[in-house]
C-alpha positions as CSV (number, residue, x, y, z in Angstrom):
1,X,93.9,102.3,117.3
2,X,94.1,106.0,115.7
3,X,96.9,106.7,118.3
4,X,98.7,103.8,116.6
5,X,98.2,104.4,113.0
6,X,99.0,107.8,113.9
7,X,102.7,106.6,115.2
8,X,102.8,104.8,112.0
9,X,101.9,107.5,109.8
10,X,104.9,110.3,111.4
11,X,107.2,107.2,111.6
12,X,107.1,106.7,107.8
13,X,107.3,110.3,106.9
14,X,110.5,110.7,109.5
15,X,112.5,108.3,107.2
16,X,111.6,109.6,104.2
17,X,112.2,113.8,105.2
18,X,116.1,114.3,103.9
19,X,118.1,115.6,106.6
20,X,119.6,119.2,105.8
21,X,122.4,119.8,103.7
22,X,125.6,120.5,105.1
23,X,126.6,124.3,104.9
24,X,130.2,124.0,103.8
25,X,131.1,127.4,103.7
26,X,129.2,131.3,102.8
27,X,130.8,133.8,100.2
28,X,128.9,136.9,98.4
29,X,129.4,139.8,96.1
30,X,128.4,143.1,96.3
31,X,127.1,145.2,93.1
32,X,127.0,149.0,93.3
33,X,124.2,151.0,91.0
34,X,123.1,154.0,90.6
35,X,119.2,154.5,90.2
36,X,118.3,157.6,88.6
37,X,115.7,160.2,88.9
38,X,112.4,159.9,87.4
39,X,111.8,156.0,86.9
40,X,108.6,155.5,86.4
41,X,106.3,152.8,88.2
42,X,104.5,152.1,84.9
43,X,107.1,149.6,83.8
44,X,109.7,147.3,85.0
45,X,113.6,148.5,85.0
46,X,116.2,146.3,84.6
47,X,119.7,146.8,85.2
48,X,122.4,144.4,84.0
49,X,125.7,143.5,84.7
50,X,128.1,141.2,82.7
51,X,131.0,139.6,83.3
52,X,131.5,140.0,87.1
53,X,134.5,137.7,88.3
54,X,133.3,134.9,90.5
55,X,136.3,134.0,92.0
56,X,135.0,130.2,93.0
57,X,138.1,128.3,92.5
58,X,139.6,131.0,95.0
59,X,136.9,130.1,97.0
60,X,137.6,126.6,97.3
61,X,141.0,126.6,97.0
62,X,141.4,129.0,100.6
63,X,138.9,126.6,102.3
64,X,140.8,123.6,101.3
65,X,138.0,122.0,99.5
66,X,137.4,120.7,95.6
67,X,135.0,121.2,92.9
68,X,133.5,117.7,94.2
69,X,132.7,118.8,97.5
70,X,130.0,121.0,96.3
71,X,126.5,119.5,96.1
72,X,125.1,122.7,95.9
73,X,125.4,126.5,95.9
74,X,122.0,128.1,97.1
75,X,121.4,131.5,97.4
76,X,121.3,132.8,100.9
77,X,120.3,136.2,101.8
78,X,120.7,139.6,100.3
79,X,120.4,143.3,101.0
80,X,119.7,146.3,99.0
81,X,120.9,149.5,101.1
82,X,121.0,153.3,99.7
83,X,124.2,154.7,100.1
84,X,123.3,158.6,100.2
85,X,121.5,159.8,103.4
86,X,117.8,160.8,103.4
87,X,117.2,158.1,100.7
88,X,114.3,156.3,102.0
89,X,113.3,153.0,99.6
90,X,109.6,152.7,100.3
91,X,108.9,153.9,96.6
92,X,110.2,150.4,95.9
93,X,107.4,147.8,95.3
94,X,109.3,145.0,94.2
95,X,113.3,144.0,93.6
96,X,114.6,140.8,91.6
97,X,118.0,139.4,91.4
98,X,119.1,137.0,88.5
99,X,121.9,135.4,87.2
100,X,123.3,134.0,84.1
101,X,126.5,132.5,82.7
102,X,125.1,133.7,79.1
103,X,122.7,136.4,78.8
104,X,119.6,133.8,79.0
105,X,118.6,134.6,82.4
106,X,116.6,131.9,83.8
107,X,117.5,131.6,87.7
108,X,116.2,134.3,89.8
109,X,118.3,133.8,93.1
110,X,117.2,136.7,95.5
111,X,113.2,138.5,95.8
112,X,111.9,140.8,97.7
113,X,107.8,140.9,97.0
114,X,105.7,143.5,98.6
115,X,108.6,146.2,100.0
116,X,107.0,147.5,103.1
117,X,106.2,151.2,102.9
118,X,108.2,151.8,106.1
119,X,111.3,150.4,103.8
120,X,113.8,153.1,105.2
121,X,117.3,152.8,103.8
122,X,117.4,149.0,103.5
123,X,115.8,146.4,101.6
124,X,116.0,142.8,102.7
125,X,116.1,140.1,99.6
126,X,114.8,136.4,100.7
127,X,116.9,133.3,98.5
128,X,115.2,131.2,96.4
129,X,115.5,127.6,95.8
130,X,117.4,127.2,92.8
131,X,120.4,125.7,92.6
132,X,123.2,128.2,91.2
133,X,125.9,125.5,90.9
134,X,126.3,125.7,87.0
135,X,126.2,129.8,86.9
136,X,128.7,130.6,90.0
137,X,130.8,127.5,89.2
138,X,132.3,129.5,86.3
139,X,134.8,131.9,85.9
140,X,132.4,134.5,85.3
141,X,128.8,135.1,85.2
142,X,126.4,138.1,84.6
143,X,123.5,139.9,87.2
144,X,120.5,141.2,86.5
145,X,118.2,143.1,88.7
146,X,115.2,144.3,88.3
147,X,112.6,147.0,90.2
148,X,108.9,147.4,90.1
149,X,108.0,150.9,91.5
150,X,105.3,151.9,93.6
151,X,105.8,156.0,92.8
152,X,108.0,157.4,90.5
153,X,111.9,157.2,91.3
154,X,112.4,160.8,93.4
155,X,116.2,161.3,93.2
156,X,119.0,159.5,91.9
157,X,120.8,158.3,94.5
158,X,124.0,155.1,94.9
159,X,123.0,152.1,96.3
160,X,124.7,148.6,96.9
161,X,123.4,145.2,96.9
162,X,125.2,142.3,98.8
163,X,124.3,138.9,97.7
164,X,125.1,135.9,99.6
165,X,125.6,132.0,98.5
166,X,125.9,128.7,100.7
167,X,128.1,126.3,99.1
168,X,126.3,122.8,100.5
């Protein structure tokens, strides 16, 4: 009898799960900043960046598909890598990445809690949930990012951050 209900039980819950979305096609951007010396972990920093060029239409338009193709753009993966040699990021405790189509920034689109201490040159950024349809869709949008440090900022040094979208 369990061994029944049981069946019944996973047999309603495998209708009901929503099969995965479609990945249509992947496209990213790649922002270049410059972290300077001294930073202290006391605070948050932010660094912001306005009106970078989404190119979407572009997008859609070289993969042969429309604007009503698109269900969803979800953010995938992202990296943050230090361009100088030596650099080593483990003074990093925390990295955000948000966007914005106005300067109201409200969808946080790549995290990385917790940077190990053995971060070396590279930090990887885990996507969230949200849905950054509205915000990429346009013509332009703006990118924040944000660190929390663990130690105080020892050199300024370039690094570059990729950030990559699934259009679903």
């Amino acid at each position: 009898m369990r061994l029944i209900i049981g069946l019944f039980i996973l047999s309603v819950l495998g209708i009901h799960c929503k099969k995965d979305e479609r990945v249509l096609f992947e496209f990213s951007y790649q922002q270049d900043l410059n972290l300077p010396a001294g930073l202290s972990f006391l605070q948050t920093h932010f660094f912001q960046f306005n009106d970078i060029q989404s190119n979407f239409k572009n997008l859609l338009a070289a993969k042969g598909l429309t604007v009503k193709d698109i269900n969803k753009i979800s953010p995938g993966s992202g990296i943050m890598l230090s361009l100088d040699n030596g650099v080593n990021l483990d003074f990093i405790q925390e990295v955000s990445i948000m966007i914005s189509s106005t300067n109201q920034f409200s969808k946080e689109v790549l995290y990385s809690i917790q940077v190990p201490l053995n971060a070396g040159d590279r930090i990887d950024l885990v996507g969230t949930l949200v849905d950054a349809y509205d915000v990429i869709s346009q013509d332009r949008f703006n990118l924040r990012i944000s660190f929390k440090l663990r130690a105080n900022c020892p050199e300024t040094f370039a690094s570059r951050f990729t950030i990559k979208f699934l259009a679903l």
